[in-house]
ROTOR-77443 format. One line per 4 residues: number of its first residue (from 1); their letters; for each residue x, y, z of N, C-alpha, C. Coordinates in pm, whole numbers, plus 50000, padded with zeros to 5 digits. Example, Ala and Ser with C-alpha at 12.3 -4.5 7.8 and 13.67 -1.06 7.14 Angstrom:
1	as	51319,49431,50780,51230,49550,50780,51320,49670,50780 ~ 51285,49775,50708,51367,49894,50714,51290,50003,50787
***
This chain:
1	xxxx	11651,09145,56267,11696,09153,56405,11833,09089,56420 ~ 11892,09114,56515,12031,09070,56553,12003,08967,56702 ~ 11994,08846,56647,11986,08725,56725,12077,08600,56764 ~ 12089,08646,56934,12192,08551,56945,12154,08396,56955
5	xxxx	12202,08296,56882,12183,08186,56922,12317,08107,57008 ~ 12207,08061,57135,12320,07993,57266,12285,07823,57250 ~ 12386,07788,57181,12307,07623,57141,12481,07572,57138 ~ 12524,07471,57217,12606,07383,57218,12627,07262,57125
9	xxxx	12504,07240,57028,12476,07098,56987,12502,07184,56813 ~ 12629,07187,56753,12651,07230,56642,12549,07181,56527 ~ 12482,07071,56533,12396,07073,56436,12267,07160,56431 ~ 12221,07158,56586,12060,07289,56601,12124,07378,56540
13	xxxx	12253,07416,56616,12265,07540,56606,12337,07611,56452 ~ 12371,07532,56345,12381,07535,56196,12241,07574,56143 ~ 12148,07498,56171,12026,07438,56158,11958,07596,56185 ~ 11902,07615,56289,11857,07720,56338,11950,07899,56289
17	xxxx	12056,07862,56261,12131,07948,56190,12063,08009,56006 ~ 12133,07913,55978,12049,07877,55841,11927,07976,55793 ~ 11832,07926,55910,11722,07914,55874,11705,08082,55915 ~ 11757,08149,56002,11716,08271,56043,11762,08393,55950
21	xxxx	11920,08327,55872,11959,08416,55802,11886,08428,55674 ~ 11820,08312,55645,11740,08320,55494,11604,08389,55563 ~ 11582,08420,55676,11426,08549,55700,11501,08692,55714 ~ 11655,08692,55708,11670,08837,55736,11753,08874,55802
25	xxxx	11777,08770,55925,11803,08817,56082,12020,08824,56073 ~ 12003,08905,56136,12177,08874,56151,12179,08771,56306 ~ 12281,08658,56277,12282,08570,56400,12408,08618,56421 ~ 12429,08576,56533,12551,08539,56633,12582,08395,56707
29	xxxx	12627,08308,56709,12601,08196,56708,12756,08181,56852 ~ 12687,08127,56981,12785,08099,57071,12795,07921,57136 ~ 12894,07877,57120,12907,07678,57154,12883,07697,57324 ~ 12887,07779,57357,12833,07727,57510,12830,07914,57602
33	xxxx	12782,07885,57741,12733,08009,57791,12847,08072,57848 ~ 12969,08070,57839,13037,08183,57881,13076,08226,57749 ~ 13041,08192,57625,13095,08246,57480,12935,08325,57486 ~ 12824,08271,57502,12700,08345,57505,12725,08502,57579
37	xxxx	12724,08472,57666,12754,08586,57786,12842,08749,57723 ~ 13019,08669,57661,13042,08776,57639,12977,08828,57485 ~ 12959,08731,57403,12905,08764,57298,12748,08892,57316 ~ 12687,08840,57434,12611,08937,57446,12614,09074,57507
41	xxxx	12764,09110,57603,12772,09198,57661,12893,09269,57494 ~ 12931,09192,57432,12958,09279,57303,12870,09334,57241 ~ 12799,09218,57163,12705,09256,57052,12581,09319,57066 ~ 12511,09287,57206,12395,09361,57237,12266,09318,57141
45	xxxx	12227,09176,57147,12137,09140,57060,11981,09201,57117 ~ 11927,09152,56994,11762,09210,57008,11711,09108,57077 ~ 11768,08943,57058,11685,08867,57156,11795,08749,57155 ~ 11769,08654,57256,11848,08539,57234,11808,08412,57265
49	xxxx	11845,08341,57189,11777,08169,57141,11818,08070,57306 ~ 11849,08045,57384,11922,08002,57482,11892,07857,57540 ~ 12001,07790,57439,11970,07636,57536,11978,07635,57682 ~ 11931,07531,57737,11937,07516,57857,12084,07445,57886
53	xxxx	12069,07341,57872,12221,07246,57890,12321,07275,57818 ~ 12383,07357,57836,12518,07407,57777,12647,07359,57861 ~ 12765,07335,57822,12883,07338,57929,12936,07481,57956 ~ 13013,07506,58077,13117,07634,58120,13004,07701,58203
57	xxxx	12887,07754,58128,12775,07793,58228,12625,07762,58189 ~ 12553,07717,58244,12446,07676,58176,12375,07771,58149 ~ 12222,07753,58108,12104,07818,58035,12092,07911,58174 ~ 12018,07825,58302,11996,07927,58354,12095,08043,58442
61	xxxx	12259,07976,58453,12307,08116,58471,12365,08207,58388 ~ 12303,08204,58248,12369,08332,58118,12188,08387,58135 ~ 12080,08290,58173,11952,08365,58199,11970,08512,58301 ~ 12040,08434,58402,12017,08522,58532,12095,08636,58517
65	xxxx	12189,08624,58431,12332,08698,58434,12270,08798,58285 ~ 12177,08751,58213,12145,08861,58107,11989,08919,58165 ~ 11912,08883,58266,11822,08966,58345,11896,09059,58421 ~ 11997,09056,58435,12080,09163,58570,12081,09280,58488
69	xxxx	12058,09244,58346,12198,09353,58249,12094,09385,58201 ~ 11941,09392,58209,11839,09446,58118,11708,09331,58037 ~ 11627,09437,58014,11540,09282,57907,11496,09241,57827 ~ 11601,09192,57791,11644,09170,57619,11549,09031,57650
73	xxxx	11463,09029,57510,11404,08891,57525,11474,08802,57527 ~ 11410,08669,57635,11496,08536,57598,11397,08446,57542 ~ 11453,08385,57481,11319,08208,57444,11431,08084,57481 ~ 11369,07994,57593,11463,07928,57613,11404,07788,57507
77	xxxx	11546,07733,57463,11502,07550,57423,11617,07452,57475 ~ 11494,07360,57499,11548,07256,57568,11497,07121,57572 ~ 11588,07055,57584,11483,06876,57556,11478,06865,57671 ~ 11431,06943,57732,11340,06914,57858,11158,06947,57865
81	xxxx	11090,06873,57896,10969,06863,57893,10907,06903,58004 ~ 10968,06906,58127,10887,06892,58234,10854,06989,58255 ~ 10698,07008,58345,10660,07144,58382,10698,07269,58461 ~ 10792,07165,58543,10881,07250,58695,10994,07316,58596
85	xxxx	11087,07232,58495,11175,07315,58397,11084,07429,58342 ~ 11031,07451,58250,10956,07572,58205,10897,07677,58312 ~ 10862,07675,58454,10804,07696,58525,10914,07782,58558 ~ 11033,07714,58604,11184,07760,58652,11246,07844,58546
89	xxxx	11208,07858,58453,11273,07910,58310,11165,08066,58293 ~ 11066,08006,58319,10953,08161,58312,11011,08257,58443 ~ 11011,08170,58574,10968,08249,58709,11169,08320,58655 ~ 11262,08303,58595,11392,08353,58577,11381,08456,58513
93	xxxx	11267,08455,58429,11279,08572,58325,11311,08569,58171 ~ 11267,08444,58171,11245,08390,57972,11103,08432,57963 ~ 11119,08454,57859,11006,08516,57740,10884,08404,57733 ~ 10951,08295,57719,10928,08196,57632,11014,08052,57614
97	xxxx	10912,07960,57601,11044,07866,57576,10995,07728,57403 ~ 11058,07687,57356,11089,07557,57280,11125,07435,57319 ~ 11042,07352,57316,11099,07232,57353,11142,07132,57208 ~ 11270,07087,57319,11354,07038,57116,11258,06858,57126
101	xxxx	11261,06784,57031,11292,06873,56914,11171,06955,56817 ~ 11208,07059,56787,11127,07193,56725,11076,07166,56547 ~ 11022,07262,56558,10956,07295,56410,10992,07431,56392 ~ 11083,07449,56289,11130,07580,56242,11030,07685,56266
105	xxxx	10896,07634,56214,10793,07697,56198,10751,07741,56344 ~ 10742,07677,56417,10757,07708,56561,10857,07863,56653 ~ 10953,07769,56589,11061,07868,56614,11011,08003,56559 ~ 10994,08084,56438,10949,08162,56376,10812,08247,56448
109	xxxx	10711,08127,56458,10609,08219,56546,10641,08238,56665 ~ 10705,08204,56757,10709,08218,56913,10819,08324,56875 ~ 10936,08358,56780,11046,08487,56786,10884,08625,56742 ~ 10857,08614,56668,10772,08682,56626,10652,08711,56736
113	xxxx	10598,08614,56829,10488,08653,56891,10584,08741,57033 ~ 10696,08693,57075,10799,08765,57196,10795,08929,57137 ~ 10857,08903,57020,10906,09032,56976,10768,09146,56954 ~ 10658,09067,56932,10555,09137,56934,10485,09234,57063
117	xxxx	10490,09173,57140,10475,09192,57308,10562,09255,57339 ~ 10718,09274,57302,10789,09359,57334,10796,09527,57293 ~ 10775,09476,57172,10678,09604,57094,10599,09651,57097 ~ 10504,09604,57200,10435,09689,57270,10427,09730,57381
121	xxxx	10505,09714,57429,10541,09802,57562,10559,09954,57536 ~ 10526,10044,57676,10547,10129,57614,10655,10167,57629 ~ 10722,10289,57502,10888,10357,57488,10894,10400,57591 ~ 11027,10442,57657,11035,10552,57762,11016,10667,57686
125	xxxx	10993,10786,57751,10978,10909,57694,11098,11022,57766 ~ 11160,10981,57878,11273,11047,57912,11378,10920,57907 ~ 11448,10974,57855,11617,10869,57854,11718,10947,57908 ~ 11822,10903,58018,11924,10926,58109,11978,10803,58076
129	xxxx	12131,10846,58048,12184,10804,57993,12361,10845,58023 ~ 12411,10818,58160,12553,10905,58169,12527,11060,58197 ~ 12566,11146,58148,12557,11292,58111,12464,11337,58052 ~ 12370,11251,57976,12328,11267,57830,12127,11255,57892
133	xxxx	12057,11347,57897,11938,11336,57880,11820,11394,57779 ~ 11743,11291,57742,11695,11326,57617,11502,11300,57668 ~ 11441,11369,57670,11337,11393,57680,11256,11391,57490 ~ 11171,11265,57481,11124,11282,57341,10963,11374,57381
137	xxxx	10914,11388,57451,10774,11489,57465,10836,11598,57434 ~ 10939,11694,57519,10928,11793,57481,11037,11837,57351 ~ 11136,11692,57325,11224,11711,57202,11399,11744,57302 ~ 11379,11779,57401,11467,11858,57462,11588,11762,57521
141	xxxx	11699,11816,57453,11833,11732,57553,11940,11793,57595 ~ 11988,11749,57736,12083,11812,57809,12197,11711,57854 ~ 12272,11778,57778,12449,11715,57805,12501,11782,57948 ~ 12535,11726,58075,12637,11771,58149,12530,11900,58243
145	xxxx	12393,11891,58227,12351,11975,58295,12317,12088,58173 ~ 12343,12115,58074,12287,12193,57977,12246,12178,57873 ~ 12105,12289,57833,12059,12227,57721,12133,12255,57556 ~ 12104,12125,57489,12170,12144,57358,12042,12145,57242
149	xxxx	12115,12270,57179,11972,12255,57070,12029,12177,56901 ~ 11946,12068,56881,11958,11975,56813,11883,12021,56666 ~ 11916,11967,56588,11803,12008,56484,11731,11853,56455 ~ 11607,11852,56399,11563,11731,56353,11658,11618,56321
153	xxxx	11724,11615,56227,11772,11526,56182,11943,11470,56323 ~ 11939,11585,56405,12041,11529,56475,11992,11460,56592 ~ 11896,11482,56604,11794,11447,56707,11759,11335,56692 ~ 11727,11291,56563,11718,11130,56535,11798,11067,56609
157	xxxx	11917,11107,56522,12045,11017,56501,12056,11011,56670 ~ 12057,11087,56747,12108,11047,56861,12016,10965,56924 ~ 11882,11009,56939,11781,10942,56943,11773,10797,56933 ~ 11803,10758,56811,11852,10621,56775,11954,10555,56807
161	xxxx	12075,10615,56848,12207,10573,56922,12178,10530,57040 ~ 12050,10614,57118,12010,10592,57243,11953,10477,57249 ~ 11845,10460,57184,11753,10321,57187,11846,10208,57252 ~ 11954,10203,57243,12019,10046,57287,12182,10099,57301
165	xxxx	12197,10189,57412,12316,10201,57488,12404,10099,57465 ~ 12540,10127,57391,12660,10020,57418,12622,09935,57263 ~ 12550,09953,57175,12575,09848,57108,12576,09897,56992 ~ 12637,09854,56884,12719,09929,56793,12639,09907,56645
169	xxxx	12607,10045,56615,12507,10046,56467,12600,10036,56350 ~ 12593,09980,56279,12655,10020,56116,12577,10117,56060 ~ 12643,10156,55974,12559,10297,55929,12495,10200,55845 ~ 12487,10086,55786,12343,10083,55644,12251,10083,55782
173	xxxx	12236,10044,55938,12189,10025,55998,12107,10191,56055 ~ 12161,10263,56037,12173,10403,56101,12061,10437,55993 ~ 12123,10469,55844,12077,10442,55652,11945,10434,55729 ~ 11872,10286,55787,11734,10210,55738,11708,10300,55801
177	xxxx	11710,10338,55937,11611,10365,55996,11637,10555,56030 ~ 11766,10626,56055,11736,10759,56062,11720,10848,55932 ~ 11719,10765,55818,11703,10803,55680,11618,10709,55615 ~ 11504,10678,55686,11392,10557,55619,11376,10646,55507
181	xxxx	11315,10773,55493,11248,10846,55409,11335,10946,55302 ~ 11474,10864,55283,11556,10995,55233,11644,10837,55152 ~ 11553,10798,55021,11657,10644,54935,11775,10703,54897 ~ 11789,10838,54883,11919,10870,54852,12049,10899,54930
185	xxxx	11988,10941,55067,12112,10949,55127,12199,10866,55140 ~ 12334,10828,55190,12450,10746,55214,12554,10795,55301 ~ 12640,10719,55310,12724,10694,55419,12799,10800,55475 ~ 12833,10961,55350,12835,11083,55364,12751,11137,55464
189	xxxx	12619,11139,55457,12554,11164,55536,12572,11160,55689 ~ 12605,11005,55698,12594,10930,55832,12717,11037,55878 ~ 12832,11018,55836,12921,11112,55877,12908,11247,55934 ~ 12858,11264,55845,12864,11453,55812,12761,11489,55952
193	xxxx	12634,11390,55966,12597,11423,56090,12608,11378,56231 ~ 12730,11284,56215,12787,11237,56355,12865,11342,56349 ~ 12930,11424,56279,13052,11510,56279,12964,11612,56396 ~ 12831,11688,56287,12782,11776,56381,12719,11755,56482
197	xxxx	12691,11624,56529,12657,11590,56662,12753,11677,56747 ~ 12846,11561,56742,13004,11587,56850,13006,11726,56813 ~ 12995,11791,56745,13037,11912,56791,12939,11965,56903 ~ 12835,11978,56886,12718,12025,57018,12702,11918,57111
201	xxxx	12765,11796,57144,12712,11738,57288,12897,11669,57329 ~ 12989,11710,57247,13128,11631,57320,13191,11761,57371 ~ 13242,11719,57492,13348,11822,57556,13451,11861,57446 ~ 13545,11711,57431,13640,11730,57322,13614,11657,57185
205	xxxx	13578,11701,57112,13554,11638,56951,13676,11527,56911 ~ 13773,11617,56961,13871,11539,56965,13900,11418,56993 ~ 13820,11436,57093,13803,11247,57204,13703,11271,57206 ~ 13566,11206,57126,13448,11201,57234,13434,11124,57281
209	xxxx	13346,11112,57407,13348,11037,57491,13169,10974,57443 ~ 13104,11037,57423,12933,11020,57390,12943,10926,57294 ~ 12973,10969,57175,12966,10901,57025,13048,10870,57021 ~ 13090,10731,57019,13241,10641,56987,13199,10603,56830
213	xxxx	13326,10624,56794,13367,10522,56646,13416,10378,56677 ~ 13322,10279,56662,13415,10150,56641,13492,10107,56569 ~ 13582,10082,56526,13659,10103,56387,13638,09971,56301 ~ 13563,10001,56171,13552,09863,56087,13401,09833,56124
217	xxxx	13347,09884,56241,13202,09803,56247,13095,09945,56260 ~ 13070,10078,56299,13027,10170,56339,13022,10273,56420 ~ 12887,10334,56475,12920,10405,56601,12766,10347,56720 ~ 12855,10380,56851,12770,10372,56927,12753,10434,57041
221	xxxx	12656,10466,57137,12652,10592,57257,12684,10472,57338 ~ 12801,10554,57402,12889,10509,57555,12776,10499,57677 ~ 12778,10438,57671,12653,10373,57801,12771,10390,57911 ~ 12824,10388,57958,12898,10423,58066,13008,10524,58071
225	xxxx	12949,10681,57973,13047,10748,57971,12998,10842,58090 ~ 13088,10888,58187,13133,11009,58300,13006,11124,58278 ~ 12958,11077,58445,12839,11174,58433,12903,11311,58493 ~ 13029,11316,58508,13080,11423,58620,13194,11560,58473
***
C-alpha cells in the first residue's frame, strides 16, 4: 500500500517509516499538516498514519480537510489518552486510532484490521467520473454521452485507472494488477494499451484529456477532466 505518514516528531516518524517499508508498503512521510495535506491531494494514499499535534495545521484539521476530499482511511496517533480525544477523533472520521507510545506490532494489526473493513465494503458498480461512465454489471462505458466498445483487456486498464481518480499508477503498478495473470508481459504492453485506449475514449489523442501521462512517474484518469 501507499501510506502516508503525518508525524512531526522525526524519530516516530523514521521509526514507523522503517518499519513499513521492510512489510512492503511505499511511505510518504510529511513533518507537519500542511506538508500532509498537499502530499495527500498529490499522492493519493491508500491510508494515512496522522498525528494529532502537529504544527501549521493540526491532526484534526488535515482530518476534516481529508474527509471533505473522500474516505481514505485514517488511524490517528497520539500521546493523548483521554476518552473525549479518541471520541473527537472517531465522531471526525478516523478509522481508528494509536496511542503513542506504540508497539509496531500494534501498528501492523490496527493498518491491517482498517484496511480489512475497508475491503469490505461494497465496490461501486457504476463509476461517473467527468465524461467518463463505466458501468462494471453490464461491462458498458460511455465517454461524452456515447457508448465505447472496449475489449477485455482495455477495460481493465481503464477500470483500474478508475479505482482512485487523480492518482498516479506506475506501470510495475498497472504490471501487478491489470496483468496479474500474464508474468510475461511488460512495460510495452502498458503502452501499447494506453495508446489504444486514447484512441476510443480521447477527443484529441493528441491532448488527452482522460488518460494523462505523468512524466517520470506514470499515468492517471483526470478526475476533473470537462464533462461538456
Amino acid at each position: 500500500m501507499r501510506i502516508l505518514i503525518a508525524e512531526d516528531d522525526p524519530k516516530a516518524r523514521a521509526l514507523l517509516a522503517k518499519f513499513l517499508e521492510a512489510k512492503g508498503h511505499e511511505v510518504i512521510p510529511a513533518r507537519d499538516g500542511e506538508e500532509a495535506l498537499r502530499l495527500f491531494r498529490e499522492k493519493s494514499p491508500d491510508l494515512v498514519l496522522l498525528d494529532v499535534m502537529m504544527p501549521k495545521v493540526d491532526g484534526w484539521g488535515v482530518l476534516k480537510a481529508i474527509r471533505e476530499q473522500g474516505g481514505t482511511p485514517v488511524i490517528l496517533v497520539t500521546v493523548k489518552d483521554a476518552t473525549e480525544d479518541k471520541v473527537h477523533g472517531l465522531s471526525l472520521g478516523a478509522d481508528d486510532y494509536i496511542t503513542k507510545p506504540f508497539d509496531l506490532r500494534e501498528v501492523e494489526a490496527r493498518i491491517e484490521a482498517v484496511m480489512r473493513r475497508v475491503g469490505g465494503a461494497e465496490t461501486p458498480k457504476r463509476l461517473e467520473i467527468g465524461p467518463l461512465l463505466i458501468d462494471d454489471e453490464t461491462k458498458e462505458v460511455r465517454v461524452y454521452g456515447k457508448r465505447v466498445d472496449l475489449s477485455p483487456k482495455e477495460y481493465d486498464l481503464l477500470r483500474f485507472l478508475a479505482s482512485k481518480p487523480g492518482r498516479v499508477f506506475s506501470q510495475e503498478e498497472i504490471l501487478r494488477n491489470v496483468w496479474a495473470d500474464s508474468p510475461y508481459a511488460g512495460a510495452e504492453d502498458v503502452k501499447k494499451y494506453i495508446y489504444l485506449l486514447r484512441n476510443k475514449i480521447e477527443r484529441d489523442t493528441a491532448r488527452p484529456e482522460l488518460v494523462v501521462t505523468v512524466r517520470g512517474f506514470g499515468y492517471k484518469l483526470n478526475a476533473e477532466a470537462s464533462s461538456s
